[in-house]
C-alpha positions in Angstrom: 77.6 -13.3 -18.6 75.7 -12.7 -15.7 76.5 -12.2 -12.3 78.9 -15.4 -10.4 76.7 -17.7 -8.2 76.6 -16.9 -4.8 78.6 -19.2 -2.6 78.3 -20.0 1.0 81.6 -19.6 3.2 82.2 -20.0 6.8 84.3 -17.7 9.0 85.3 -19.1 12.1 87.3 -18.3 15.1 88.4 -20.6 18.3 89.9 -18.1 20.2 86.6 -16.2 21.2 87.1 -13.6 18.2 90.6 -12.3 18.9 91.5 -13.7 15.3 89.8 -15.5 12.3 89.8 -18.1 10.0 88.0 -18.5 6.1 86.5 -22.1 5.4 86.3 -23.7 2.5 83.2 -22.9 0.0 79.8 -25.1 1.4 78.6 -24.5 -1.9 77.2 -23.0 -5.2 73.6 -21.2 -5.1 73.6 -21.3 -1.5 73.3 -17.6 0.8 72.1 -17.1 4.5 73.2 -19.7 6.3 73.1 -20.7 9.8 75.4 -22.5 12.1 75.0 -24.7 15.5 77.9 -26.8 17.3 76.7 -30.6 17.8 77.3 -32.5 20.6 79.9 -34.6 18.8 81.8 -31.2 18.3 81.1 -30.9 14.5 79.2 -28.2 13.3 76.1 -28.1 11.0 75.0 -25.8 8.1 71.7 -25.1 7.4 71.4 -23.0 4.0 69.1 -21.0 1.5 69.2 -22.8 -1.3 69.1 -20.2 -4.6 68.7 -22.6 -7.3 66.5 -25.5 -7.9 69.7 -27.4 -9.4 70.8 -27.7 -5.4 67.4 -28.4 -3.8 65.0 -29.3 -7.0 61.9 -28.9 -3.7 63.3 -25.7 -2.7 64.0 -27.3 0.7 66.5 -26.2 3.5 70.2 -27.7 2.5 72.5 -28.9 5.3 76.2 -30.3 5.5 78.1 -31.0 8.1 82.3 -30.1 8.9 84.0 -32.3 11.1 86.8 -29.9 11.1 86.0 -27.1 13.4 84.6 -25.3 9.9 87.3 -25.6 7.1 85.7 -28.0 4.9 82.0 -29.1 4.7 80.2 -32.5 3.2 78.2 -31.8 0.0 75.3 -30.1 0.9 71.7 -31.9 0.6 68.2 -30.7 0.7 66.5 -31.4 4.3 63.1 -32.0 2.6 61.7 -31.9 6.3 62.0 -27.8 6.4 60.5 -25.6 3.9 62.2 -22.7 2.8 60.2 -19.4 2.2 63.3 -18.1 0.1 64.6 -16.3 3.5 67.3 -16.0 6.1 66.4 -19.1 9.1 67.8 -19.7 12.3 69.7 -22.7 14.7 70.6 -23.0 17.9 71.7 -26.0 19.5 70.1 -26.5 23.4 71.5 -29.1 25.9 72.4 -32.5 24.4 71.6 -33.1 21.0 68.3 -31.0 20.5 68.8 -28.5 17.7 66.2 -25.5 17.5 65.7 -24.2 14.0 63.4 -21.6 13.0 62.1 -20.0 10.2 59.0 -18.8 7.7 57.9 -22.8 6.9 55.9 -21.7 3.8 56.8 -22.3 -0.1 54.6 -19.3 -0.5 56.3 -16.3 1.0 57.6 -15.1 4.3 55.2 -16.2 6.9 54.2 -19.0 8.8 57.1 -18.5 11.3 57.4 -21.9 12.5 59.9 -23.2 15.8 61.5 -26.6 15.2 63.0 -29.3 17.5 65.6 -32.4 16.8 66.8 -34.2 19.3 68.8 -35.6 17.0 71.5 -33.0 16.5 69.3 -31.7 13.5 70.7 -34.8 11.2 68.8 -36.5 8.5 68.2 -40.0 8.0 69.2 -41.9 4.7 65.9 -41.0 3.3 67.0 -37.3 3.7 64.2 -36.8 6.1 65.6 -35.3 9.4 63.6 -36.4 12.5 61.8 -33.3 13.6 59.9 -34.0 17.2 57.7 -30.9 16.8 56.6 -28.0 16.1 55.4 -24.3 17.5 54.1 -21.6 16.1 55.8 -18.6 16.5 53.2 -15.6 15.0 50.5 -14.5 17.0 47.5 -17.0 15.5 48.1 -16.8 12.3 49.7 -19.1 9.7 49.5 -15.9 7.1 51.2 -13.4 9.7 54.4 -12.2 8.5 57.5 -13.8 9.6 61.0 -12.9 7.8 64.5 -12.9 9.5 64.9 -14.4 12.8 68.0 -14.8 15.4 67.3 -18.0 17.9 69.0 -17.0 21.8 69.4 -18.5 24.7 68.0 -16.2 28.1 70.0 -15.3 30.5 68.2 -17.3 33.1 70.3 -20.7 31.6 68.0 -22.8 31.2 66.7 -24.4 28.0 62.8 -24.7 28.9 62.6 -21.6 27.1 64.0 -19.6 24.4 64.1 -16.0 22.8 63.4 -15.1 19.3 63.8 -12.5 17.1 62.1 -11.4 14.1 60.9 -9.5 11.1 57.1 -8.9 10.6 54.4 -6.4 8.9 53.6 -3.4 11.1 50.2 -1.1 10.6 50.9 1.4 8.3 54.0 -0.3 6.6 53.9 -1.8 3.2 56.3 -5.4 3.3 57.0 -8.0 5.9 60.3 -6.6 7.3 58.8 -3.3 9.0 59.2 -3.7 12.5 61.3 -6.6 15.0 59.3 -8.4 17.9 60.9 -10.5 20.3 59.3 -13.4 21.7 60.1 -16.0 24.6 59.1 -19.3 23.7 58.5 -22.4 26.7 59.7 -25.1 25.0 56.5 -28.1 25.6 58.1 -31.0 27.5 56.8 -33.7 25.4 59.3 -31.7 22.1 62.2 -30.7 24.6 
């Protein structure tokens, strides 16, 4: 027998990190996920899927707790956001606008891409989740290497802009996870 599937579990805390609490399993074949508050108080999961038998288009997965994080819906594929078999991030702004990022290509890690719901990052019953937009986050290049990210908010409070995070190819380095560059990103009126 080979190794057991990797499952996705959530550790929470609601006393600011004094003490801690183990969730119930999202899921089989699922790793690196990635967790935002709603405005409704639940909390989503977005997931690497590792197994075509829990996203057959290799797409993102999500599922949503209404518990605080014990227990999670059944996990489906958000066919909107391409996975590039890699860590992604959330963050959730003011209201209901979600901010996910990650490297939107089905051929490697790159192609870092910023996305916006306004929506609280749910899908419709067509499992299509209502993206309003998107922005590049390399430098001008859709082929520029873009691995793990972290999504923050700037000390500045407000949520015009962003910070990111990430994993790219440096000079001199072989592989896309060689140096880190931070970026601050204005986020365009007509997506905020």
């Amino acid at each position: 027998t080979g190794p057991p599937d990797p499952f996705a579990y959530v550790w929470f805390s609601d006393d600011g990190g004094k003490s801690y609490g183990f969730g119930s399993s999202v899921g089989a074949n699922l790793n690196e996920g990635t967790l935002a508050e709603l405005s409704d108080g639940s909390i989503l999961a977005n997931i690497r899927p590792d197994s075509s038998a829990v996203s057959p288009t290799g797409a993102r997965v999500t599922a949503v707790s209404t518990d605080g994080g014990s227990t999670f819906s059944v996990p489906k594929p958000d066919v909107a956001l391409i996975n590039g078999h890699c860590q992604a991030s959330m963050l959730r702004a003011s209201g209901s606008r979600i901010l996910f990022a990650n490297p939107a290509s089905s051929h490697g890690r790159c192609n870092g891409t910023l996305r916006i719901s306004a929506s609280n990052g749910t899908s419709t019953a067509s499992g299509i989740t209502a993206w309003a937009g998107e922005i590049a986050l390399g430098n001008s290049s859709a082929s520029e290497a873009f691995a793990y990210s972290c999504l923050t908010h700037l000390p500045n409070g407000s949520d015009s802009q962003v910070g990111v995070i990430f994993e790219t190819a440096a000079p001199g380095c072989d592989g896309v996870s060689c140096q880190l560059r931070f970026r601050t990103v204005a986020l365009i009126e007509s997506l905020a």
